[in-house]
N, CA and C atoms as a LAMMPS dump frame, in Angstrom:
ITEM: TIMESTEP
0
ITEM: NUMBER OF ATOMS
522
ITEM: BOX BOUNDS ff ff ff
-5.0000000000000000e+02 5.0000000000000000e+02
-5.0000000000000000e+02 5.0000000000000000e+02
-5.0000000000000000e+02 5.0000000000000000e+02
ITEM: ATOMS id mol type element x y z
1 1 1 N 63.999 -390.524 -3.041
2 1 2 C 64.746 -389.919 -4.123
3 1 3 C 63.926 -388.756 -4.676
4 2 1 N 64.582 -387.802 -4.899
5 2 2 C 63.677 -386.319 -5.578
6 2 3 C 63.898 -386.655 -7.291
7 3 1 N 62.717 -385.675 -7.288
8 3 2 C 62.351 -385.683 -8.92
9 3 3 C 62.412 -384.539 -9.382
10 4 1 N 62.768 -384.632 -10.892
11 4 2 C 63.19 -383.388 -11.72
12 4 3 C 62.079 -383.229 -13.014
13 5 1 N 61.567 -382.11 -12.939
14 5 2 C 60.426 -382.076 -14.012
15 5 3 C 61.233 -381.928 -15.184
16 6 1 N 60.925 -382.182 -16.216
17 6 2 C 61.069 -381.936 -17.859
18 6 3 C 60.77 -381.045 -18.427
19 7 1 N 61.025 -380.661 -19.458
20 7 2 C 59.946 -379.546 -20.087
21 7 3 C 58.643 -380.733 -20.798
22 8 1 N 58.545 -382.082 -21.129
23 8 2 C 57.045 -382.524 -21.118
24 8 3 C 57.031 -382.836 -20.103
25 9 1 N 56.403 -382.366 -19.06
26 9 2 C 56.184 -382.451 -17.723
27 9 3 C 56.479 -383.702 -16.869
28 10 1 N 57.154 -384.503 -17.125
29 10 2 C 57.253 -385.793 -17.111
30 10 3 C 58.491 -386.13 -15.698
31 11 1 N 57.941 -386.675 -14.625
32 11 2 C 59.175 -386.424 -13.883
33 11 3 C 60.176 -387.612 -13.598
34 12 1 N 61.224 -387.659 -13.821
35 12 2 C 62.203 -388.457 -13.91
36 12 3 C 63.357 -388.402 -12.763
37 13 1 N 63.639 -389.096 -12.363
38 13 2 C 64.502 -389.17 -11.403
39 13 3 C 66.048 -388.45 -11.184
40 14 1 N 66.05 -387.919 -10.159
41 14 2 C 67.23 -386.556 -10.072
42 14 3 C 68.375 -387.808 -9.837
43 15 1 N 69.277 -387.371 -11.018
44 15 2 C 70.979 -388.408 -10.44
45 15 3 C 71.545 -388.13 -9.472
46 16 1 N 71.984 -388.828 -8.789
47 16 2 C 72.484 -388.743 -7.629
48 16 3 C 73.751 -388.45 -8.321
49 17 1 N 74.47 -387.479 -7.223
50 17 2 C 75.822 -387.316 -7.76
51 17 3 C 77.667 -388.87 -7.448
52 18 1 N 78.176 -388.701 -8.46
53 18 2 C 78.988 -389.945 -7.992
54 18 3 C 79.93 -389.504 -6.813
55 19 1 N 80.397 -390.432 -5.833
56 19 2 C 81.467 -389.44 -4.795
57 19 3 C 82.709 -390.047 -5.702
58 20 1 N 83.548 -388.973 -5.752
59 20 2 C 84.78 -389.347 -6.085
60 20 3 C 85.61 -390.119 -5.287
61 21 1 N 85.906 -390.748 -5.996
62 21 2 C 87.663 -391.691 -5.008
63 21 3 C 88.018 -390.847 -4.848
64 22 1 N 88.962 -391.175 -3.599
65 22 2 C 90.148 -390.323 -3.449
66 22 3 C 91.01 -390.587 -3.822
67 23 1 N 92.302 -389.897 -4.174
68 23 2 C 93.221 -390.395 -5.019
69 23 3 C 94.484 -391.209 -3.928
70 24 1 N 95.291 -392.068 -4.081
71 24 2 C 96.226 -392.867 -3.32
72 24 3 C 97.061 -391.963 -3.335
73 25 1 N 97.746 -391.212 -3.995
74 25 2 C 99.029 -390.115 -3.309
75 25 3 C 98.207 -389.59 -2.019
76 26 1 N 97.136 -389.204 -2.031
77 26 2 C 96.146 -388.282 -0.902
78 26 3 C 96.521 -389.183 0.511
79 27 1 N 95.716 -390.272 -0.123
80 27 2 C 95.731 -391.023 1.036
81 27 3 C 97.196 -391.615 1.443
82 28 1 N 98.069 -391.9 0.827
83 28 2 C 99.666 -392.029 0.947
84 28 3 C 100.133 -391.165 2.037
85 29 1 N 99.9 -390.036 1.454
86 29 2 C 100.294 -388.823 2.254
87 29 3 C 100.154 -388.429 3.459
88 30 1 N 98.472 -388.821 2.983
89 30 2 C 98.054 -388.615 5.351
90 30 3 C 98.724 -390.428 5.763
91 31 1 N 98.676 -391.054 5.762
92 31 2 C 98.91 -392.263 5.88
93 31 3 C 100.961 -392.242 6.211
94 32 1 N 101.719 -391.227 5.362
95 32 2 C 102.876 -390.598 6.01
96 32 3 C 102.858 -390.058 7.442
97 33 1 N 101.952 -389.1 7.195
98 33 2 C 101.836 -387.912 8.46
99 33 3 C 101.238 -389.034 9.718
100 34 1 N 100.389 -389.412 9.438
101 34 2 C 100.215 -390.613 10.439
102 34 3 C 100.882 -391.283 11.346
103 35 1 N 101.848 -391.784 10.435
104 35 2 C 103.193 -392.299 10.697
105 35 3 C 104.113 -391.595 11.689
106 36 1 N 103.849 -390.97 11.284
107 36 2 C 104.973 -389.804 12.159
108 36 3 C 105.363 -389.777 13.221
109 37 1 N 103.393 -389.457 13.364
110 37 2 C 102.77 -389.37 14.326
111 37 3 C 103.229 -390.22 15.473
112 38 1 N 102.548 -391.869 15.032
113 38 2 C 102.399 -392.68 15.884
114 38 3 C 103.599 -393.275 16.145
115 39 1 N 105.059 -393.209 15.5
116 39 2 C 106.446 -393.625 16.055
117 39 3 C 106.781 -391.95 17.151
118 40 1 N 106.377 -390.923 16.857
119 40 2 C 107.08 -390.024 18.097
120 40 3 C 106.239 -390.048 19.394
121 41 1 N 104.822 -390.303 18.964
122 41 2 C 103.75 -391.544 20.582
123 41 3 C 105 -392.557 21.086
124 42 1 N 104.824 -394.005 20.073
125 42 2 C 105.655 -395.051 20.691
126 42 3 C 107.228 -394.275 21.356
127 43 1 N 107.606 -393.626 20.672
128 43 2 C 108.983 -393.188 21.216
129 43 3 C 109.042 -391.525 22.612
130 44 1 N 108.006 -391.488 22.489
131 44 2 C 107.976 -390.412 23.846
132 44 3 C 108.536 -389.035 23.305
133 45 1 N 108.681 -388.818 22.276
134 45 2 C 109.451 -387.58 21.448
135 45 3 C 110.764 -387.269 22.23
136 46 1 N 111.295 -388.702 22.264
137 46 2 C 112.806 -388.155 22.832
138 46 3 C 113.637 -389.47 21.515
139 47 1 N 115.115 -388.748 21.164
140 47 2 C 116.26 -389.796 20.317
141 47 3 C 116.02 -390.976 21.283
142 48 1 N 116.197 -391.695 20.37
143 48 2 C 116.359 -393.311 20.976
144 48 3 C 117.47 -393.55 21.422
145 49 1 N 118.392 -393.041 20.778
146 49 2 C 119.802 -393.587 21.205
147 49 3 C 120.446 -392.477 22.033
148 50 1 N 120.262 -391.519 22.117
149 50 2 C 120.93 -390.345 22.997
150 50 3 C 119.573 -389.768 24.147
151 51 1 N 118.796 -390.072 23.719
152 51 2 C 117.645 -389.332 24.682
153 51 3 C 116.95 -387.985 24.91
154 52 1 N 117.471 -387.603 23.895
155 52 2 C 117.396 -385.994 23.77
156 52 3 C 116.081 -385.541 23.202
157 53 1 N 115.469 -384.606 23.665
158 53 2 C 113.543 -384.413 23.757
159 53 3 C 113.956 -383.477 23.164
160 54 1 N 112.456 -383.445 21.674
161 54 2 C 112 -382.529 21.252
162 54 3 C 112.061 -381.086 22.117
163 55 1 N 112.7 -380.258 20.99
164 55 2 C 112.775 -378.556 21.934
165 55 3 C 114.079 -378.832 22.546
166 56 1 N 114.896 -379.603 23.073
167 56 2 C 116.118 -379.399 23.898
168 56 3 C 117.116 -378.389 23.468
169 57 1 N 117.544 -377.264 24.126
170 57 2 C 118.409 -376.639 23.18
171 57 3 C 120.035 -377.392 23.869
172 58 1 N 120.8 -377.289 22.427
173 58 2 C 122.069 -377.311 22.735
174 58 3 C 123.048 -376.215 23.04
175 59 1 N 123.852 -377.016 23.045
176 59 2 C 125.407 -375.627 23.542
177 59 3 C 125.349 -374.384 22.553
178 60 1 N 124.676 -374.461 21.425
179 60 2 C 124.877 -373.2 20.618
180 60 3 C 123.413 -372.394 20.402
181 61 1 N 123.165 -373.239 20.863
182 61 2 C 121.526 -372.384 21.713
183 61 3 C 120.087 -372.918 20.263
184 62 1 N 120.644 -374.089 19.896
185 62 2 C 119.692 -374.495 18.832
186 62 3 C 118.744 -375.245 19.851
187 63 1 N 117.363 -375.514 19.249
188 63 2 C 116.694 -376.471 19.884
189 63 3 C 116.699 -377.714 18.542
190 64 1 N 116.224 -378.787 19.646
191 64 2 C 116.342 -380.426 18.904
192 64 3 C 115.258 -380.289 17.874
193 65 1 N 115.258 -381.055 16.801
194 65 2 C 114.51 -381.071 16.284
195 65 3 C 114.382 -382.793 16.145
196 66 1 N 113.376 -383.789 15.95
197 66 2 C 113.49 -384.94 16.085
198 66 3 C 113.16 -385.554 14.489
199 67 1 N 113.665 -386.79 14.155
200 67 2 C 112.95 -387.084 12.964
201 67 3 C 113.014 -388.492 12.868
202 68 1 N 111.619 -388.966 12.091
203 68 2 C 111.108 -390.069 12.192
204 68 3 C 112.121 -391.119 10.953
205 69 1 N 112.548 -392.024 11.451
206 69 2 C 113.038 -392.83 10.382
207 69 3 C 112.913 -394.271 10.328
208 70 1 N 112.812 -394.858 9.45
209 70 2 C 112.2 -396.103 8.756
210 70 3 C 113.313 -396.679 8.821
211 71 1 N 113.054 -397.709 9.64
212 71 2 C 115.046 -398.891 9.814
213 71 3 C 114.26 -399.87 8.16
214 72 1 N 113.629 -400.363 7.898
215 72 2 C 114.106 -400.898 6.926
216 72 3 C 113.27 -400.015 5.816
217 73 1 N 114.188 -399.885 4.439
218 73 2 C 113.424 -398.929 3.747
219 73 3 C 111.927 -398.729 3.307
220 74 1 N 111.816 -397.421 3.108
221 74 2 C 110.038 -397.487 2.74
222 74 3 C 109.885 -397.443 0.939
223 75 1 N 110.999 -397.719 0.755
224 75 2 C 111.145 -397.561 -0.532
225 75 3 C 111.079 -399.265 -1.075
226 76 1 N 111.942 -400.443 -0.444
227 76 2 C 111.955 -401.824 -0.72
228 76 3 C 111.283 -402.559 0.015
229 77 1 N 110.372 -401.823 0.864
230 77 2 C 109.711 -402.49 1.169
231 77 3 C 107.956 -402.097 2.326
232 78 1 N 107.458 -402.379 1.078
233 78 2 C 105.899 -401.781 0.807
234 78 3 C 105.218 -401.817 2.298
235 79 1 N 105.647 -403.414 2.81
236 79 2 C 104.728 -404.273 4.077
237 79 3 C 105.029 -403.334 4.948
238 80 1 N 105.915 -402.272 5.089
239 80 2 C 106.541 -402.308 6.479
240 80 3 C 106.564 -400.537 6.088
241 81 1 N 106.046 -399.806 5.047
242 81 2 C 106.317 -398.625 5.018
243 81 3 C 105.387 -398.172 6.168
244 82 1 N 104.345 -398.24 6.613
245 82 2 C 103.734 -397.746 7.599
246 82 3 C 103.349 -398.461 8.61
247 83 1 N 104.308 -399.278 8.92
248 83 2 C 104.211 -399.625 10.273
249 83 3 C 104.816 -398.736 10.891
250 84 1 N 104.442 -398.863 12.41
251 84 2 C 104.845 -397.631 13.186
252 84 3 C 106.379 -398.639 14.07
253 85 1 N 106.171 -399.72 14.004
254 85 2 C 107.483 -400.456 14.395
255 85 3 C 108.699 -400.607 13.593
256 86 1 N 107.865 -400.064 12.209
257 86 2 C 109.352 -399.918 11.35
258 86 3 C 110.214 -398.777 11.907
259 87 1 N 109.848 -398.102 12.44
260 87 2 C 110.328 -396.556 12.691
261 87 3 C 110.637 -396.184 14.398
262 88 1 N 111.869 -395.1 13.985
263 88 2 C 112.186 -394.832 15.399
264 88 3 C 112.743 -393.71 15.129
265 89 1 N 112.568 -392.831 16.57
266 89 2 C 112.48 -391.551 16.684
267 89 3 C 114.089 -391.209 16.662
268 90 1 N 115.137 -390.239 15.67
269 90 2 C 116.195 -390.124 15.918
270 90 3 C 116.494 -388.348 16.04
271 91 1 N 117.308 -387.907 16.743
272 91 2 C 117.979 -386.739 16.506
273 91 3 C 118.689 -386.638 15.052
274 92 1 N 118.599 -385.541 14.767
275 92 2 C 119.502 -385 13.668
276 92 3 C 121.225 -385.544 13.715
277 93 1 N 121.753 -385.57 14.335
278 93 2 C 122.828 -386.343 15.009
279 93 3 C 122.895 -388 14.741
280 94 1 N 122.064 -388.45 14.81
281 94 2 C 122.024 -390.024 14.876
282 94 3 C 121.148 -390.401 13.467
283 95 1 N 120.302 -389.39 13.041
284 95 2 C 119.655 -389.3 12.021
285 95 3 C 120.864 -389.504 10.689
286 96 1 N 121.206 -388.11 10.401
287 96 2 C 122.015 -388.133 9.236
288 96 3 C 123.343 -388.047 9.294
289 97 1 N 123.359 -387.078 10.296
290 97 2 C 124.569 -385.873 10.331
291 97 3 C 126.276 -386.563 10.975
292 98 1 N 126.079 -387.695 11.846
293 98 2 C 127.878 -388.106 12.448
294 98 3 C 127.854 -389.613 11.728
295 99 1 N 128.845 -389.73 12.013
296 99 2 C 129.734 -390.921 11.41
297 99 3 C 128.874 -391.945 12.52
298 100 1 N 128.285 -392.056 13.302
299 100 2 C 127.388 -393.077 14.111
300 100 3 C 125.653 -392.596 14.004
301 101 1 N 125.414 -392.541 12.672
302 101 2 C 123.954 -392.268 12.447
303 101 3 C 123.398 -393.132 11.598
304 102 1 N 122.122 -393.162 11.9
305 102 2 C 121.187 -394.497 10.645
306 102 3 C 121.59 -394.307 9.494
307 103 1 N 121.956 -392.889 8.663
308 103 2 C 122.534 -392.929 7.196
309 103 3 C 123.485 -393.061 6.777
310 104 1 N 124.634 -392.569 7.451
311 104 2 C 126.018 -392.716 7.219
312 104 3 C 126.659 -393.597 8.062
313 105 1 N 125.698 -394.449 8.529
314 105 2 C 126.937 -395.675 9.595
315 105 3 C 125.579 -396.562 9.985
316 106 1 N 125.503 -397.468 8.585
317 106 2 C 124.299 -397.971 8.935
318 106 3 C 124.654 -399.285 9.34
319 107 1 N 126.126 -399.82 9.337
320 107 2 C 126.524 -401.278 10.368
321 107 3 C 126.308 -401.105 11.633
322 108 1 N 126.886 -399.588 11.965
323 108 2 C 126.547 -399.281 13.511
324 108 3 C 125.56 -399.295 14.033
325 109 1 N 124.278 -398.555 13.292
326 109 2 C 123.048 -398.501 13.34
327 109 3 C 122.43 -400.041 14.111
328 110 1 N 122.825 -400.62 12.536
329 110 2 C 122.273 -402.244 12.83
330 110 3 C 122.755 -402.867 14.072
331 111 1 N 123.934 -402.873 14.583
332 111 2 C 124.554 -403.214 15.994
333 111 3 C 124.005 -402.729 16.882
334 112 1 N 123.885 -401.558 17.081
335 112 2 C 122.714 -400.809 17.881
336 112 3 C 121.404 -401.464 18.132
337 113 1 N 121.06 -401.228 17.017
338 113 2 C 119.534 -401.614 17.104
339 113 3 C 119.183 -403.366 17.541
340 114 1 N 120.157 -404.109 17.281
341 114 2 C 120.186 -405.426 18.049
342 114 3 C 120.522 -405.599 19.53
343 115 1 N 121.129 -404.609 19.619
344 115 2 C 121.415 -404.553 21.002
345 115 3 C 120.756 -404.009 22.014
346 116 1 N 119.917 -402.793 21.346
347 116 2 C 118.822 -402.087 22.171
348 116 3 C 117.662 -402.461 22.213
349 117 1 N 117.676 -402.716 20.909
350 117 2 C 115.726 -402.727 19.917
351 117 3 C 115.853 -404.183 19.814
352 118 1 N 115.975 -405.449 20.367
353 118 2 C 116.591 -406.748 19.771
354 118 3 C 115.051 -406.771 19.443
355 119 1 N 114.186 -406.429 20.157
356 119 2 C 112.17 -407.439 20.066
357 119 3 C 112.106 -406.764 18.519
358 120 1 N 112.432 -404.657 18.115
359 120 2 C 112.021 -404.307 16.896
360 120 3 C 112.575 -405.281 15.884
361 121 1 N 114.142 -405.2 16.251
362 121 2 C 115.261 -405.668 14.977
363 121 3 C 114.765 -407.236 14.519
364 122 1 N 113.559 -408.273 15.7
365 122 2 C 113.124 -409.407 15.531
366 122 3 C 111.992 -409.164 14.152
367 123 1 N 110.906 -408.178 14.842
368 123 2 C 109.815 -407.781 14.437
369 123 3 C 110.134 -407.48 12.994
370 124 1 N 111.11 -406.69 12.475
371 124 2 C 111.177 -406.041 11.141
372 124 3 C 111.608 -407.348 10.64
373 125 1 N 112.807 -407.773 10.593
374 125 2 C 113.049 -408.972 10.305
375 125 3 C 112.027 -409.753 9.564
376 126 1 N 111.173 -410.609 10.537
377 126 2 C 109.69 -411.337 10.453
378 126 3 C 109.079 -411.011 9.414
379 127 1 N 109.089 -409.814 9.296
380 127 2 C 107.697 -408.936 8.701
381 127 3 C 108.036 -408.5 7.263
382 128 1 N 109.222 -408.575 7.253
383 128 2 C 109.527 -407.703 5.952
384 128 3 C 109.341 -408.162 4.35
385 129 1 N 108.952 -409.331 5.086
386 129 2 C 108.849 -410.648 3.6
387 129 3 C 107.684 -410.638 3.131
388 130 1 N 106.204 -410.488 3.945
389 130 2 C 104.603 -410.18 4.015
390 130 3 C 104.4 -409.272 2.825
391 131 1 N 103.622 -410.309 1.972
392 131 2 C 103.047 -409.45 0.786
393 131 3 C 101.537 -408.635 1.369
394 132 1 N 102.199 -407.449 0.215
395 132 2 C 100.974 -406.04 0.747
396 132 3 C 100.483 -406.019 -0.956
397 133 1 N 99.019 -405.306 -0.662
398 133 2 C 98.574 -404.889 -2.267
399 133 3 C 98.636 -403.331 -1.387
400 134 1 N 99.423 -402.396 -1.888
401 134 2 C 99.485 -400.725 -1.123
402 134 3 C 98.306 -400.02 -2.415
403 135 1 N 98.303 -401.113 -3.762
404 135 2 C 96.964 -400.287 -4.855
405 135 3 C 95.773 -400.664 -4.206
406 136 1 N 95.418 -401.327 -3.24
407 136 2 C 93.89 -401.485 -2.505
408 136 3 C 93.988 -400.529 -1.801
409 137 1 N 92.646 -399.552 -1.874
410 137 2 C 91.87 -398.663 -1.16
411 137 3 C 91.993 -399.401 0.335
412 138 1 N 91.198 -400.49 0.428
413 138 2 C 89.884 -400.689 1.565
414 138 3 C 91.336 -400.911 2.878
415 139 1 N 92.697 -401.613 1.76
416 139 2 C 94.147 -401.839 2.641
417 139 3 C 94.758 -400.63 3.434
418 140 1 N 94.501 -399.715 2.727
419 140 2 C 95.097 -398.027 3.088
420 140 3 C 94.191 -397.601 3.724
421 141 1 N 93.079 -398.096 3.607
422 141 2 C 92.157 -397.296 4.753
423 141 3 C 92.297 -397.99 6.249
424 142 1 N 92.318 -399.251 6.2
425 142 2 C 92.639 -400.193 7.291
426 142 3 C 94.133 -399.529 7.802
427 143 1 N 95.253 -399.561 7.029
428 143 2 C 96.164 -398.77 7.891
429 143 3 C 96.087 -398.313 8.184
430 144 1 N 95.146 -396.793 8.143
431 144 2 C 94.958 -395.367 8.68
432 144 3 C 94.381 -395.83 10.344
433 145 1 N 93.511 -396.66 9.801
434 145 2 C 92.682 -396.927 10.914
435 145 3 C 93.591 -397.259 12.409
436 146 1 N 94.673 -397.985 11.955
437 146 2 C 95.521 -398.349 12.82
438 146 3 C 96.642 -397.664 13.257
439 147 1 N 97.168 -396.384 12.646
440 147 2 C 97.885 -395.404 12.869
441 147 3 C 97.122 -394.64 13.397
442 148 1 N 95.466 -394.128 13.273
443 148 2 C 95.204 -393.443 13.905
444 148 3 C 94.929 -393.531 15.71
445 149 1 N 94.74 -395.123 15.85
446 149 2 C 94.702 -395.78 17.083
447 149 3 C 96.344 -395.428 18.022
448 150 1 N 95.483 -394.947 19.33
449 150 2 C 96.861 -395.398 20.362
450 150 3 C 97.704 -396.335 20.538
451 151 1 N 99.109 -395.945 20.921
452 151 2 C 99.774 -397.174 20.746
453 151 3 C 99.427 -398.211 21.554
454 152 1 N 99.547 -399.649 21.238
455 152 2 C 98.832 -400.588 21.99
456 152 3 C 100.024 -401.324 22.887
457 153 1 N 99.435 -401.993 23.976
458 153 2 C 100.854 -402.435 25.125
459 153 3 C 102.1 -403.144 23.922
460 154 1 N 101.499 -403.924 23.565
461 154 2 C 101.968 -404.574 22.273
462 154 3 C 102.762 -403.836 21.596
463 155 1 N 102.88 -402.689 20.862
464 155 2 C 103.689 -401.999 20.105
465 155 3 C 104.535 -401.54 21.365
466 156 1 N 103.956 -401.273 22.256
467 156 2 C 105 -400.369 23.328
468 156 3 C 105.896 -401.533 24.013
469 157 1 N 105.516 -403.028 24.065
470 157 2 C 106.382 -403.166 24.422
471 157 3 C 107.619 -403.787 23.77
472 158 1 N 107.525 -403.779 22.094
473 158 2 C 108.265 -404.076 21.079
474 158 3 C 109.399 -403.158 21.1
475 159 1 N 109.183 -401.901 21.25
476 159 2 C 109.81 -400.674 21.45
477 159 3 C 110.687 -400.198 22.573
478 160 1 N 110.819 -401.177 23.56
479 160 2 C 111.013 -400.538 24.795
480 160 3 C 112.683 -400.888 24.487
481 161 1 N 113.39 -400.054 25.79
482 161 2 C 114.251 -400.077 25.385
483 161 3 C 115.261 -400.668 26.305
484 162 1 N 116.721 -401.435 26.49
485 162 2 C 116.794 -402.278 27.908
486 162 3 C 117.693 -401.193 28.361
487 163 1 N 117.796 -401.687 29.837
488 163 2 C 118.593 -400.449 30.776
489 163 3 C 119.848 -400.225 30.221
490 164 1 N 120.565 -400.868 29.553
491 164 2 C 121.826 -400.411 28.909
492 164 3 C 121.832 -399.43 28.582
493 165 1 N 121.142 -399.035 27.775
494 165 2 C 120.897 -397.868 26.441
495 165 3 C 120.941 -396.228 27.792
496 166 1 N 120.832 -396.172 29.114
497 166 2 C 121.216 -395.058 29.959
498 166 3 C 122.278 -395.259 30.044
499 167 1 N 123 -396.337 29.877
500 167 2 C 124.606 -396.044 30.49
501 167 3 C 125.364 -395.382 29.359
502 168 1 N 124.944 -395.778 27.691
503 168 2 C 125.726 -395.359 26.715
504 168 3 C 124.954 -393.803 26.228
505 169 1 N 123.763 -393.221 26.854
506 169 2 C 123.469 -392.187 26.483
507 169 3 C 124.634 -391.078 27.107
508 170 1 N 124.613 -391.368 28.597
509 170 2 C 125.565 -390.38 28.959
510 170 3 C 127.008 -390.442 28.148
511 171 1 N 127.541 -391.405 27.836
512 171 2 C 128.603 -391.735 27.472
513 171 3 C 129.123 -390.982 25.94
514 172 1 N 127.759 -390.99 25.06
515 172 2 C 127.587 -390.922 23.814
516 172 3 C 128.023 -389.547 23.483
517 173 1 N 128.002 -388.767 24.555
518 173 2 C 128.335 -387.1 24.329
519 173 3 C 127.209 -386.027 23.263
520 174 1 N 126.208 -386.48 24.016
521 174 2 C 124.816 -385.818 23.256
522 174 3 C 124.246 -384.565 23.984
C-alpha cells in the first residue's frame, strides 16, 4: 500500500479508491442484448415458423429483418426473462404484423408452438413458476455468464424443430 505525506510529515496511508457498483438497469440491459444474441445462435437467424433468414429480400425488394421474442412474458415473469429458451426467432410477419403472429393471434401462436416447439412449450411451462431474486448482483452476473456461453447440445436440442414445420413453411406463403 503507498503512503501519503502530511504537512507534519507524518505518513499515513493512501485510500484506496471504492469501485463503484454497477447499476442493474446497466447490467439489465447488456443481459437484454445478450439475449438476443443467444436465441438468434439457438435459432440459426432464420423465422421459426416460415424460415426466412436474416437479409432475405422480399417481392418488394425489402430485406428480412428478424426479431427476438419472449413466448412467455418478460414482463410476468422474472425466471424466464433471460432465458434464451424463453425466446424464438420470428419474422416481422409472425412477429406482430398478420392475423397468425405471436401478438395478434396468440391462440395460434400457442397451437403452433405445441406442435413444433412441444420440448420449448414443456420447458417454459416447468420453469415459469421458479422463484428468481433479478435485485441480486452475483444472480445477473451468473446469467450473463450463461448467455455469454455457446449454445449447449441441451438448449439446441430443446429448440429443434420436427420435420413437419417444412411442409407448413412452404404452405404458409412466406
Amino acid at each position: 500500500m503507498s503512503t501519503v505525506k502530511t504537512r507534519n510529515s507524518q505518513k499515513r496511508p493512501k485510500r484506496q479508491k471504492r469501485r463503484k457498483l454497477e447499476k442493474k438497469t446497466t447490467i439489465r440491459n447488456r443481459l437484454m442484448r445478450l439475449w438476443v444474441e443467444k436465441v438468434r445462435l439457438l435459432h440459426g437467424d432464420r423465422c421459426a415458423v416460415c424460415g426466412r433468414a436474416y437479409g432475405d429480400v422480399d417481392a418488394k425488394g425489402k430485406a428480412c429483418f428478424l426479431n427476438a421474442h419472449h413466448i412467455d412474458s418478460r414482463n410476468t415473469n422474472p425466471r424466464l426473462r433471460w432465458d434464451a429458451l424463453n425466446g424464438i426467432l420470428l419474422c416481422p410477419k409472425h412477429h406482430k404484423f398478420s392475423k397468425n403472429s405471436a401478438h395478434k393471434g396468440s391462440i395460434w401462436f400457442i397451437t403452433w408452438l405445441q406442435k413444433y416447439r412441444w420440448n420449448q412449450y414443456v420447458y417454459i411451462m416447468s420453469h415459469r413458476d421458479e422463484p428468481i431474486d433479478i435485485e441480486n448482483r452475483d444472480i445477473l452476473y451468473a446469467i450473463e455468464e450463461n448467455l455469454k456461453a455457446p449454445p449447449t447440445d441441451a438448449e439446441l436440442d430443446v429448440v429443434t424443430t420436427k420435420k413437419e414445420v417444412n411442409q407448413e413453411r412452404n404452405s404458409d406463403g412466406c
